[in-house]
DOBA-747038 format. One record per residue (C-alpha): residue number from 1; x, y, z. Coordinates in Angstrom, 2 decimals, always signed. Last residue first. Layout:
% residues N
- NUM/X/Y/Z
...
% end
This chain:
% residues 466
- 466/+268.90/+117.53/+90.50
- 465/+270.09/+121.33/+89.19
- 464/+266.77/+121.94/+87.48
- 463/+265.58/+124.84/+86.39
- 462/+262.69/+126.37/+86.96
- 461/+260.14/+129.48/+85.99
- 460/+257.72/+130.73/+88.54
- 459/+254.22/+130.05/+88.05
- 458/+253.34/+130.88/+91.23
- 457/+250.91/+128.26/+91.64
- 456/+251.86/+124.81/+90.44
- 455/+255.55/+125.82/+89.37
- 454/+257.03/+127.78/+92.30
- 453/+254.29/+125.48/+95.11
- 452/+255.18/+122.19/+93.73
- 451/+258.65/+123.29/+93.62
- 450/+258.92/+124.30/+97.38
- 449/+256.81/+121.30/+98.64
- 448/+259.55/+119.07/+96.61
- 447/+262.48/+121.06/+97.69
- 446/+261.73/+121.08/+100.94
- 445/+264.21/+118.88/+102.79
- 444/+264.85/+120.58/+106.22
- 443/+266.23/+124.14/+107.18
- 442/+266.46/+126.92/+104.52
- 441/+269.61/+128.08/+102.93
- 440/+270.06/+130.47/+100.57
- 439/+273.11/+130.52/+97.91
- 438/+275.27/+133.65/+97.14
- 437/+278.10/+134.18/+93.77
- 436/+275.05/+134.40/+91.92
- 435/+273.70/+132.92/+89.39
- 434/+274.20/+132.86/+85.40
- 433/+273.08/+129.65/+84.77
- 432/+276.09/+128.10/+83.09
- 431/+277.53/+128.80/+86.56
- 430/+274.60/+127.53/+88.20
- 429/+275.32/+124.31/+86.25
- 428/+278.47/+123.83/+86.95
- 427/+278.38/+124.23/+90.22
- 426/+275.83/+121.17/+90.12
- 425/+278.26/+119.00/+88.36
- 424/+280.58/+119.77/+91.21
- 423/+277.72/+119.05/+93.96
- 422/+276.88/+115.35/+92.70
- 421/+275.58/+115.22/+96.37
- 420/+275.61/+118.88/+98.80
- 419/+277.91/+118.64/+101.94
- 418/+277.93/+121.80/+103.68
- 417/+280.25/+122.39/+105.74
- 416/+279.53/+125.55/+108.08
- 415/+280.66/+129.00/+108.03
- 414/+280.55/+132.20/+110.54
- 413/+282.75/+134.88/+110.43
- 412/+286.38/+134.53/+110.68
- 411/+288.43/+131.01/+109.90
- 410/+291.15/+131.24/+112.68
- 409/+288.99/+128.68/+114.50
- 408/+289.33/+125.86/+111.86
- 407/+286.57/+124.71/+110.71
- 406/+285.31/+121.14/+111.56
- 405/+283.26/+118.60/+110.00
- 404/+279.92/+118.47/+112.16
- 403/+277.95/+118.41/+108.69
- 402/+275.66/+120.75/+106.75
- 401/+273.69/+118.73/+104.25
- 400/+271.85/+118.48/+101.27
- 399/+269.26/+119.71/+98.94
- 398/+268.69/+121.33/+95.51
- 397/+266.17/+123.98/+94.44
- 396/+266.44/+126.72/+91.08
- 395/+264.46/+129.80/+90.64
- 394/+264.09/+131.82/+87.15
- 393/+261.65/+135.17/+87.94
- 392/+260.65/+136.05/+84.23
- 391/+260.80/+139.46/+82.08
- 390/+263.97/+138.47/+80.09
- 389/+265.85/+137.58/+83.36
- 388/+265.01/+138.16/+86.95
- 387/+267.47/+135.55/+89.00
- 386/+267.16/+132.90/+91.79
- 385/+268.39/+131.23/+94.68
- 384/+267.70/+128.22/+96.36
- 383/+269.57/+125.79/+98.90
- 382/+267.46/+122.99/+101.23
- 381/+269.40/+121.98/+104.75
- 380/+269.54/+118.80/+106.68
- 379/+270.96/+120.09/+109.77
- 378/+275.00/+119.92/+111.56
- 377/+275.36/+123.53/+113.34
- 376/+276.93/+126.84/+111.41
- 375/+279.24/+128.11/+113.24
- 374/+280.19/+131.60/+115.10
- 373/+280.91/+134.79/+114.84
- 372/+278.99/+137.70/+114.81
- 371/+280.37/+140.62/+112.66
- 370/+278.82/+144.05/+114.38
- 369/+282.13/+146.54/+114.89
- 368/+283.38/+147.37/+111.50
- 367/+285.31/+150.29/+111.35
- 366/+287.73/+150.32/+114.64
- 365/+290.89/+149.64/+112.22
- 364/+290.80/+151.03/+108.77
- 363/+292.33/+149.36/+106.58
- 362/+292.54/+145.43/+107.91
- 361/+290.22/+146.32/+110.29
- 360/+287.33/+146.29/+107.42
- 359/+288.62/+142.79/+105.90
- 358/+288.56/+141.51/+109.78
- 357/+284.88/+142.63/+111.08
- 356/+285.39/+144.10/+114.40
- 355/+283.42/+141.36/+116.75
- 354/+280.12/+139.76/+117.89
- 353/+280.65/+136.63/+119.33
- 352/+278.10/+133.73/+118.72
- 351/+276.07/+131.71/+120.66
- 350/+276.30/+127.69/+119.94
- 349/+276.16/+125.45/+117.16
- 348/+274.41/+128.21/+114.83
- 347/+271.18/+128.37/+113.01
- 346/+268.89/+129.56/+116.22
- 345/+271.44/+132.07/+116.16
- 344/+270.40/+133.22/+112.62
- 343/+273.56/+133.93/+110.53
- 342/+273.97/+137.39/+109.56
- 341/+277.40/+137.26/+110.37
- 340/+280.07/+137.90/+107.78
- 339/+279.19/+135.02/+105.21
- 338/+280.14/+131.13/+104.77
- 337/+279.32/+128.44/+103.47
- 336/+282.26/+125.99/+102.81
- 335/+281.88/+123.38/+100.34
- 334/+281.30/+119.72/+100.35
- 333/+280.65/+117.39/+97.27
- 332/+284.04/+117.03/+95.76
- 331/+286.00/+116.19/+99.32
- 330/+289.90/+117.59/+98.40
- 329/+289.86/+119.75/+100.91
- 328/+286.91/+121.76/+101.92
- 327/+286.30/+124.21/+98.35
- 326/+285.53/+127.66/+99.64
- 325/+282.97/+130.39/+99.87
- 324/+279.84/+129.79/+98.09
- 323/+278.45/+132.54/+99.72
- 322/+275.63/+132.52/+102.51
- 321/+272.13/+133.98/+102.76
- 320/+270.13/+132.65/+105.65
- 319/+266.98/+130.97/+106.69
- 318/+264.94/+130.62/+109.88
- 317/+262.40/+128.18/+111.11
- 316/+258.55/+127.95/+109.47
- 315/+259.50/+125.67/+107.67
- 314/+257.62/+126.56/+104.24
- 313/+257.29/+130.26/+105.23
- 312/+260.91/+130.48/+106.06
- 311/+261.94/+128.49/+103.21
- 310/+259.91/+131.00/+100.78
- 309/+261.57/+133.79/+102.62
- 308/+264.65/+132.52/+102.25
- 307/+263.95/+132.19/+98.34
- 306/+262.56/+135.95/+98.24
- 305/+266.01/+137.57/+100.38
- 304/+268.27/+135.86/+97.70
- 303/+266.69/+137.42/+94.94
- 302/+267.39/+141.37/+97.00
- 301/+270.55/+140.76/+97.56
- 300/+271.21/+144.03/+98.68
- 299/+274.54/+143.27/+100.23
- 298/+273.00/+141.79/+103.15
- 297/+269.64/+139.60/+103.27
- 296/+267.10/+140.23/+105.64
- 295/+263.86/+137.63/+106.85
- 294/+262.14/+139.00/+110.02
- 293/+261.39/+135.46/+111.78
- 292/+263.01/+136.46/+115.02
- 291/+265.86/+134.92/+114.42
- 290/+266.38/+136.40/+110.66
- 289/+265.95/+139.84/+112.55
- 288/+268.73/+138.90/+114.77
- 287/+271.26/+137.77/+112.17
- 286/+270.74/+140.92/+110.18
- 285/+271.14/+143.51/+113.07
- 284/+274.67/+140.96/+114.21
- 283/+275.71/+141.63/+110.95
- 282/+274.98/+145.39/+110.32
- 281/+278.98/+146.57/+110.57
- 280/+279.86/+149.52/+112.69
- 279/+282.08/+153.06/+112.54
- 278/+278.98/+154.69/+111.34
- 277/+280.61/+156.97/+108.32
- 276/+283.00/+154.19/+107.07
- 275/+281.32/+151.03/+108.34
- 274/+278.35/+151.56/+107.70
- 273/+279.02/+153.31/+103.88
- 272/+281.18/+149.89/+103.29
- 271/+278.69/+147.59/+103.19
- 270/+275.84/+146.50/+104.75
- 269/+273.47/+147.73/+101.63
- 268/+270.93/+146.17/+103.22
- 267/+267.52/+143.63/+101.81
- 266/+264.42/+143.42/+103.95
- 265/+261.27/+141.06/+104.38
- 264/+257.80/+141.12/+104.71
- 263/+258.00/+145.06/+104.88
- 262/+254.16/+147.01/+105.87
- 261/+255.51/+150.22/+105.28
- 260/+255.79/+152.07/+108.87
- 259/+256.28/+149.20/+110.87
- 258/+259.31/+147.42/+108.53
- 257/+261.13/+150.73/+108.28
- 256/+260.70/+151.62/+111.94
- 255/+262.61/+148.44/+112.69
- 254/+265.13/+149.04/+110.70
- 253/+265.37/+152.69/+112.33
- 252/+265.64/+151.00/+115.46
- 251/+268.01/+148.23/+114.40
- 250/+270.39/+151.33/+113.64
- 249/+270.29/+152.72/+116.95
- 248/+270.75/+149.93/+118.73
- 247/+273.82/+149.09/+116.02
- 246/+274.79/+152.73/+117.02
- 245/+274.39/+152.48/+120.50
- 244/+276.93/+149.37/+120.62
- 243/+279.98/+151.17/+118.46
- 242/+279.68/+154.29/+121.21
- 241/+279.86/+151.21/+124.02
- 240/+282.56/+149.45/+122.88
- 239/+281.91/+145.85/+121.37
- 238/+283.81/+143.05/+123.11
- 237/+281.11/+141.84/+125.87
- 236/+278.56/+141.51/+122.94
- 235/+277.60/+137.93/+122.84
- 234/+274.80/+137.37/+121.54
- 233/+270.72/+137.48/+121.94
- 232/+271.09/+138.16/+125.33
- 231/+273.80/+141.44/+124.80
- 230/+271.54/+142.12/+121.65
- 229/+268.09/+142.47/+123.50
- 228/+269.57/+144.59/+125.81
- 227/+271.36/+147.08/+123.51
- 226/+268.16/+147.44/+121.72
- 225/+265.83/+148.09/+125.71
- 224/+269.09/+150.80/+126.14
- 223/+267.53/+152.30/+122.73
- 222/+264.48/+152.30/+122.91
- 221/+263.51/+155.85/+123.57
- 220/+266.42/+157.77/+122.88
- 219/+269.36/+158.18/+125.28
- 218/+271.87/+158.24/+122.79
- 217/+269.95/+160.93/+121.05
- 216/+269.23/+160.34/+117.41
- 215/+270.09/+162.66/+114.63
- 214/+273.15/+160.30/+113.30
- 213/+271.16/+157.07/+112.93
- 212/+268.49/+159.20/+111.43
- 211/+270.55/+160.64/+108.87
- 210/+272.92/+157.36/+108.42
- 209/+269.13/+155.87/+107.57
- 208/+268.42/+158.85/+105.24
- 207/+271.61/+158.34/+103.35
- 206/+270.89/+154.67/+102.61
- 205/+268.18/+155.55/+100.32
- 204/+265.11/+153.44/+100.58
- 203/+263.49/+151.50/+98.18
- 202/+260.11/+149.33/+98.50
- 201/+260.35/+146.46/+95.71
- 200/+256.72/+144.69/+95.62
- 199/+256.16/+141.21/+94.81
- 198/+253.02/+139.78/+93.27
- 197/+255.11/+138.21/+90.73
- 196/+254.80/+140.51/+87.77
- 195/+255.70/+143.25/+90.55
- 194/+259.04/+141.22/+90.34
- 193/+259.63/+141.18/+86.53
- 192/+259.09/+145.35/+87.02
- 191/+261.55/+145.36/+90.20
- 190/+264.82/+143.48/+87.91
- 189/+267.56/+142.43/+89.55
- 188/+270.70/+143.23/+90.03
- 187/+273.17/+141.25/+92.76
- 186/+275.87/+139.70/+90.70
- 185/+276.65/+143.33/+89.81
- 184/+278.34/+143.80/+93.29
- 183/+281.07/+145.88/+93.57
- 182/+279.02/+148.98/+93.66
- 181/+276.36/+147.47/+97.02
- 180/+272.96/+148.02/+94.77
- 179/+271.26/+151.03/+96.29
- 178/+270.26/+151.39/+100.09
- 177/+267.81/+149.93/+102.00
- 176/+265.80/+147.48/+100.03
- 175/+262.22/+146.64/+101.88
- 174/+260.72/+143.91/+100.24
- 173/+256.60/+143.73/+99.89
- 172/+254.61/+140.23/+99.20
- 171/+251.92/+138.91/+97.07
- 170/+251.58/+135.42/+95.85
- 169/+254.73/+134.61/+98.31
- 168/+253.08/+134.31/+101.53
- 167/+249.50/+132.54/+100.32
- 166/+251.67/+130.01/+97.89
- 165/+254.50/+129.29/+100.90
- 164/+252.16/+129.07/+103.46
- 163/+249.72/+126.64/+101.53
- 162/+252.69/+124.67/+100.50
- 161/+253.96/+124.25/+104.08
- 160/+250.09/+122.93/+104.94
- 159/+250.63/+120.63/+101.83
- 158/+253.19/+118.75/+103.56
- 157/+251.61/+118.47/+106.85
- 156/+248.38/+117.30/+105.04
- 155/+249.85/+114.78/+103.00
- 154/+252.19/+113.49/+106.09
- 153/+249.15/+112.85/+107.87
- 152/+247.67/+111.07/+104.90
- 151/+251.03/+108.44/+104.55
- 150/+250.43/+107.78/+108.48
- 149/+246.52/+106.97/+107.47
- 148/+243.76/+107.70/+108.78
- 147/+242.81/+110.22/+105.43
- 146/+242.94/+106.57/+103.36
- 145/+245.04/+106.80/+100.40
- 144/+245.11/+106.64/+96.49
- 143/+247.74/+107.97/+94.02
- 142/+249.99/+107.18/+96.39
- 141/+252.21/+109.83/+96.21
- 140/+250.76/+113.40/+96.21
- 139/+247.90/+115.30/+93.73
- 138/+248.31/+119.62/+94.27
- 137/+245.91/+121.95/+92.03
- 136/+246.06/+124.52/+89.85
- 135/+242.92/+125.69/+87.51
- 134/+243.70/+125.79/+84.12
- 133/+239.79/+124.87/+83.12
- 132/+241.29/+122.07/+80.81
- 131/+243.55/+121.42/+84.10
- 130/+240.65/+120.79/+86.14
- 129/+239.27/+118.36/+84.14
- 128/+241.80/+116.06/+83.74
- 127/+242.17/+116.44/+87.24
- 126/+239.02/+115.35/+87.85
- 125/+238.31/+112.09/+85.62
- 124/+242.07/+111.21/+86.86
- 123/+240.80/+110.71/+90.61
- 122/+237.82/+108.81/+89.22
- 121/+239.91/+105.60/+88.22
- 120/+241.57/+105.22/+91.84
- 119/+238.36/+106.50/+93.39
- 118/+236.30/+103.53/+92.19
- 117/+234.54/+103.05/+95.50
- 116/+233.73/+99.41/+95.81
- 115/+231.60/+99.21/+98.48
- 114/+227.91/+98.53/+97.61
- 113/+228.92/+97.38/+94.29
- 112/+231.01/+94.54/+95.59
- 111/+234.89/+95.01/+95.76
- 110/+235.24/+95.04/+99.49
- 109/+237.25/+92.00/+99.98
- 108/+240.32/+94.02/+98.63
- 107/+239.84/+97.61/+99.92
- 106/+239.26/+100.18/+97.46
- 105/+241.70/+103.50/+97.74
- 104/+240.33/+106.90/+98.77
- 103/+240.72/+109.44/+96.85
- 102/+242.60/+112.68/+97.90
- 101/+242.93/+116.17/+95.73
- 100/+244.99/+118.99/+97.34
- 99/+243.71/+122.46/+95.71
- 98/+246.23/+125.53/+96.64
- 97/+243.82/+128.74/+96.74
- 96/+241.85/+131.02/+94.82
- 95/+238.45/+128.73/+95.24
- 94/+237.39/+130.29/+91.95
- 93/+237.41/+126.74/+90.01
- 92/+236.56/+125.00/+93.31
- 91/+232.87/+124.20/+93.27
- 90/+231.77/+124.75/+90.15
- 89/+235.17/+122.18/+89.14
- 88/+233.87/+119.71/+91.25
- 87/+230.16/+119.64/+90.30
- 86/+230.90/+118.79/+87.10
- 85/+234.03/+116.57/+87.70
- 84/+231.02/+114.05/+89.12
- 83/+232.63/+111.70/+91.98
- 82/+234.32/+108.21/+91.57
- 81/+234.29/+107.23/+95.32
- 80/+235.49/+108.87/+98.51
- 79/+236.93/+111.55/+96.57
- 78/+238.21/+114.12/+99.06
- 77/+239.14/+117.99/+97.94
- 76/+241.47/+119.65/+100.37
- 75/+240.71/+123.48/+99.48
- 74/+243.86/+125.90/+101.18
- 73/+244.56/+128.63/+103.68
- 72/+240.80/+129.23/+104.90
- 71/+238.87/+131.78/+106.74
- 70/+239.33/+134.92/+103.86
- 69/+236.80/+133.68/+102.32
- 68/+234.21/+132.08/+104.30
- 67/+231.20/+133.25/+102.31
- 66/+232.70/+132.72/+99.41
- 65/+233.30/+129.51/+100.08
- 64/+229.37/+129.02/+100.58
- 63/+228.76/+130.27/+97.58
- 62/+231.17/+127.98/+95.99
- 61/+229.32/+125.21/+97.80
- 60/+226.31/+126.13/+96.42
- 59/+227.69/+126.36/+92.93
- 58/+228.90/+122.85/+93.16
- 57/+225.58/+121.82/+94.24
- 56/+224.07/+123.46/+91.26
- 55/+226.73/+122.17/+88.90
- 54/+225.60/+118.52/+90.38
- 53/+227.83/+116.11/+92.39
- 52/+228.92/+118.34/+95.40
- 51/+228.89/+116.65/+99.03
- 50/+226.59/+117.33/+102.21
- 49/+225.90/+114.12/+102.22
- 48/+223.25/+115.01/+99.73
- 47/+223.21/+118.86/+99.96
- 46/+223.05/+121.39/+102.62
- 45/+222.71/+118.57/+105.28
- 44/+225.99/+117.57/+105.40
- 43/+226.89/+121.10/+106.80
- 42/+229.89/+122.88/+104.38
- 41/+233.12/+122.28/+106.40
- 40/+235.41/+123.78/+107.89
- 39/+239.21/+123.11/+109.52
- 38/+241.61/+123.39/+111.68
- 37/+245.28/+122.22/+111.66
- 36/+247.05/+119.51/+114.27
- 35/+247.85/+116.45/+111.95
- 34/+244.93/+115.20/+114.37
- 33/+242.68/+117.85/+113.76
- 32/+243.10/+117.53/+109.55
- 31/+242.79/+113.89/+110.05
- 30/+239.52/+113.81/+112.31
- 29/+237.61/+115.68/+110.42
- 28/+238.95/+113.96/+106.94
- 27/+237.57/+110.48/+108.24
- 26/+234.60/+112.08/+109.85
- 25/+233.71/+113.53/+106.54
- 24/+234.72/+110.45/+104.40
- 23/+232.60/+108.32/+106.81
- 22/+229.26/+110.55/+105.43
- 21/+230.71/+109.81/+102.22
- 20/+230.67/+106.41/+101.43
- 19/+226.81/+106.54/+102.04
- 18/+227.11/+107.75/+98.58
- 17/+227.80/+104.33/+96.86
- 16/+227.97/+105.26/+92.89
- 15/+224.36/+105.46/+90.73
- 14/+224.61/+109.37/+91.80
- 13/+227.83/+110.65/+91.78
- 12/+229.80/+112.70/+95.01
- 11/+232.64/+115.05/+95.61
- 10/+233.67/+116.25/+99.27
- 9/+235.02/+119.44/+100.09
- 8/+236.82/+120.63/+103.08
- 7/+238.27/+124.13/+103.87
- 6/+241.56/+124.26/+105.72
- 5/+242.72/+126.08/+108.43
- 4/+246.21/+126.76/+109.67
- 3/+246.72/+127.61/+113.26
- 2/+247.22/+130.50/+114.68
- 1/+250.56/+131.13/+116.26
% end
């Protein structure tokens, strides 16, 4: 994977200690490269120090940004000492992506004019600044730090994640196959508030997948390399061989889907068309794409596909749509989560076992070959969903736990406790909210990355849930 690169600029003032600076840009250098990202940086002698104090200077260096465009994932700005806003805001006002401002601190015994850097104070002299020009940037507890530092390296590796969650979700395509499952108004939305967004609906129609599913040999190209993949990706051993080609067959035509138009993600009507005209249920298709980094929701939950996809860009691991299924016990602040099987193996305590799915056996036996099985494993965990509503995209963030508390084995699917604090008062608030019946689930505490990235840059609107 390539690795992130970030563009470094340095802000400087006149009657304040420049030669601060030429130890800010080994400092930062050797940050960035040890947090393990990239990075450039305008040559030191281009101006003095190679910094930005003047609106000329600041111009230069947005010339030279220019130049690089396209090079970069985000701006860290470093204020080695109380630096001109002037030259700052030429410099980054068009940089087009996330801004993270650092000053340094002062040391104490180093408080004489030659060293004492006044970063602390200057730090508010630019943001003030940037916000009257409405350009977004990212400041991070302490107010001041060294780039050397532990707290720094943390910095970085947090704003990398907001980087890829700003660059992936400022403009993104979702593939929906199939229309709105019937049952399931919970799961409207609305494409016109999306395209607001920078995110782009592509629609399918069911009926030309089941075409193409149907019109393909059983010996096509691809297909016996399909049925491979999902015998080591899962286990299989109980799926008949006519039910097995047609998930192959059906992961081919998703797969042709995502080539042909460019999809960052996908959304399936997975029920009951599938299962009553293909004999099979899409589980197992979902849970493998999600492993492989392809985020896909089922039951054309189309909201719940763009928060996984923000967790997937922000930890890079994969996510998953699950229902708030069922209360565990009598503990307030766990809950079952639970769906069919589009769990991501890499999610799950062990491989799972892909079998008939039990509400379609119920009726019509032999229907629903493609639910894999399995548990969720013990991980911190971030849940999001979100809603179109009156022309804006309204996201909400919590965090918590799944734990090694056990499910009993007659409990189909695949589920996991999840233990979530002050969760009842939370439920309630959803509720008021109007969401969904599904929560996604990323991997890790990211609600504060994800947040400063939905309200900093993507202006997306948000409640709180605490």
């Amino acid at each position: 994977m390539k690795k992130q690169n970030f563009a470094l600029c340095f802000g400087n003032r006149g009657f304040m200690p420049g030669e601060l600076i030429l130890g800010a840009r080994e400092d930062m250098a050797r940050a960035v490269t040890a947090a393990g990202y990239d990075y450039i940086m305008m040559d030191e002698t281009a101006t003095r120090y190679g910094a930005v104090e003047t609106r000329d200077e600041g111009r230069l260096y947005a010339s030279w940004l220019k130049e690089h465009e396209g090079e970069y994932d985000g701006v860290i700005f470093s204020m080695p000492i109380f630096v001109d806003e002037n030259g700052a805001i030429e410099a980054l006002r068009d940089a087009g992506v996330p801004i993270l401002m650092q000053a340094y601190p002062d040391e104490i015994g180093k408080m004489d004019f030659q060293n004492r850097r006044d970063a602390y104070c200057g730090k508010f002299s630019v943001t003030d600044v940037f916000t009257q020009y409405n350009v977004p940037f990212t400041v991070m507890k302490p107010h001041v730090v060294h780039p050397l530092s532990d707290t720094f390296a943390q910095n970085i590796k947090d704003f990398a994640a907001i980087c890829r969650v700003v660059n992936g979700m400022k403009r993104f395509t979702v593939g929906c196959i199939g229309a709105r499952t019937t049952a399931f108004k919970t799961t409207r939305f609305d494409e016109i508030t999306l395209q607001k967004y920078g995110i782009t609906v592509e629609s399918f129609d069911l009926s030309e997948l089941i075409f193409k599913v149907q019109s393909m040999d059983d010996h096509a190209p691809g297909i016996a390399e399909k049925i491979e993949r999902l015998n080591s990706y899962t286990n299989c051993s109980n799926v008949p061989a006519k039910n097995m080609t047609t998930l192959a067959k059906i992961s081919l035509v998703i797969d042709e889907y995502i080539a042909e138009y460019h999809l960052d993600a996908i959304t399936l009507r997975c029920w009951n068309e599938m299962e009553t005209i293909l004999r099979v249920c899409p589980c197992v298709l979902l849970s493998e794409l999600n492993d492989r980094g392809i985020v896909a929701s089922c039951e054309i939950d189309l909201c719940s596909a763009i928060t996984m996809r923000a967790m997937n860009l922000a930890s890079s691991l994969p996510t998953a749509v699950l229902d708030w299924n069922n209360n565990y016990g009598d503990e307030d602040n766990k809950v079952i989560l639970f769906h069919c099987g589009p769990v991501a193996q890499t999610l799950m305590t062990a491989k799972g076992t892909v079998t008939e799915h039990k509400m379609f056996a119920k009726g019509d036996p032999g229907s629903g070959w493609g639910s894999n099985e399995g548990r969720i494993k013990p991980m911190p965990i971030t849940i999001s969903n979100c809603q179109t509503k009156d022309g804006k995209l309204i996201i909400y963030l919590s965090e918590g736990r799944f734990t090694d508390d056990p499910i009993e084995d007659a409990f189909f699917g695949c589920g996991g406790v999840a233990e979530i604090p002050d969760l009842q008062n939370k439920l309630i608030k959803l509720a008021r909210g109007g969401f969904k019946h599904h929560t996604s689930i990323g991997v890790g505490h990211m609600k504060k990355v994800l947040e400063e990235a939905f309200r900093v840059y993507l202006n997306y609107e948000f409640v709180s849930i605490n």
